[in-house]
C-alpha positions as CSV (number, residue, x, y, z in Angstrom):
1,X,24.0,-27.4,41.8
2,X,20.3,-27.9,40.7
3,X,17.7,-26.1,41.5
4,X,14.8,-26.9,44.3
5,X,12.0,-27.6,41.3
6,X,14.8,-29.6,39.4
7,X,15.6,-31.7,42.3
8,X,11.5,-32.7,42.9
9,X,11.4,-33.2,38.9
10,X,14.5,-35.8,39.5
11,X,13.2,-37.5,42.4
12,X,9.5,-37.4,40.5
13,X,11.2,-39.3,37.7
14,X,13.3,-41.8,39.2
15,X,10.2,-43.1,41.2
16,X,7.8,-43.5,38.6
17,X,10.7,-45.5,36.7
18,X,10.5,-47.0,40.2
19,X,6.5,-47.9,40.2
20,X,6.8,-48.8,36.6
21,X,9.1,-51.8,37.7
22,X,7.0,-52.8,40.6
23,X,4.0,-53.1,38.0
24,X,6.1,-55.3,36.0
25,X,7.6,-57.3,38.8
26,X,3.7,-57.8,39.4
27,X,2.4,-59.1,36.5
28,X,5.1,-61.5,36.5
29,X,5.4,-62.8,39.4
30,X,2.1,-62.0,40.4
31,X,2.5,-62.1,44.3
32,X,0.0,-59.5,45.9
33,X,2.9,-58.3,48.5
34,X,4.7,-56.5,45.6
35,X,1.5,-54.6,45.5
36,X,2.3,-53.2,49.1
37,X,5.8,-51.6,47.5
38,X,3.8,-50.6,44.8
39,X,1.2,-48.6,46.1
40,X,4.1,-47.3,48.0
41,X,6.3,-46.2,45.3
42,X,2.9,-44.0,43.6
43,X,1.9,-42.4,46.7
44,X,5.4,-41.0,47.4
45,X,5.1,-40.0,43.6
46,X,1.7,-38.4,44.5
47,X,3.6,-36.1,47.4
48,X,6.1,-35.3,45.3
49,X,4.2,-34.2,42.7
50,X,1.8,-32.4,45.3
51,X,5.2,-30.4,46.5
52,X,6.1,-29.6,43.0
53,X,2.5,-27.9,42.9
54,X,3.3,-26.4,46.4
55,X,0.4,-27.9,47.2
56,X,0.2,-28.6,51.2
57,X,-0.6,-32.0,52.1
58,X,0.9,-34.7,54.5
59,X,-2.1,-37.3,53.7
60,X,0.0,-39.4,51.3
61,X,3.3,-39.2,53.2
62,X,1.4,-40.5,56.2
63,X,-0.3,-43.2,54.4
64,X,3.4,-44.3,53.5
65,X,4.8,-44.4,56.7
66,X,1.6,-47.0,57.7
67,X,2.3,-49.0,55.1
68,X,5.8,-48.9,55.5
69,X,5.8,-49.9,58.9
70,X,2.9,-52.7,57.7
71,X,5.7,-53.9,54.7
72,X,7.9,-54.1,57.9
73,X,6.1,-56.3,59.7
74,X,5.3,-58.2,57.0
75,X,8.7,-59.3,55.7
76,X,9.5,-59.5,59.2
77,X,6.9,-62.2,59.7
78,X,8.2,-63.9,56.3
79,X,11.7,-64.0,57.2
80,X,11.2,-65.4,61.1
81,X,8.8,-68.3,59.8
């Protein structure tokens, strides 16, 4: 169907569209937890990019997972007070 390179370039896309929202949601609603899903959003934008380049590094994919799992706790701590 598409290509490998097309793929990244899709995925690439559709997340920045992705960070662009969050930066919005932030200026108007300006709660620093949207931040968290922000910084998110542009460092899986960074890997992807990074894979596009063939460039070899797991630094920003691992900084995702800790703040995913820190986003987890989070909301989990906002939803069971």
């Amino acid at each position: 169907m598409f290509d490998y390179s097309s793929q990244l370039i899709l995925s690439i896309s559709i997340r920045i569209i992705a960070a662009l929202f969050s930066i919005y949601l932030i200026k108007r609603i300006r709660d620093w937890r949207i931040a968290m899903l922000t910084l998110m959003l542009l460092l899986m934008d960074f890997q992807q990019v990074l894979r596009f380049f063939e460039v070899k590094s797991e630094i920003p994919g691992f900084v995702v997972s800790i703040l995913a799992l820190l986003t987890t706790i989070l909301v989990g701590r906002l939803l069971l007070v």
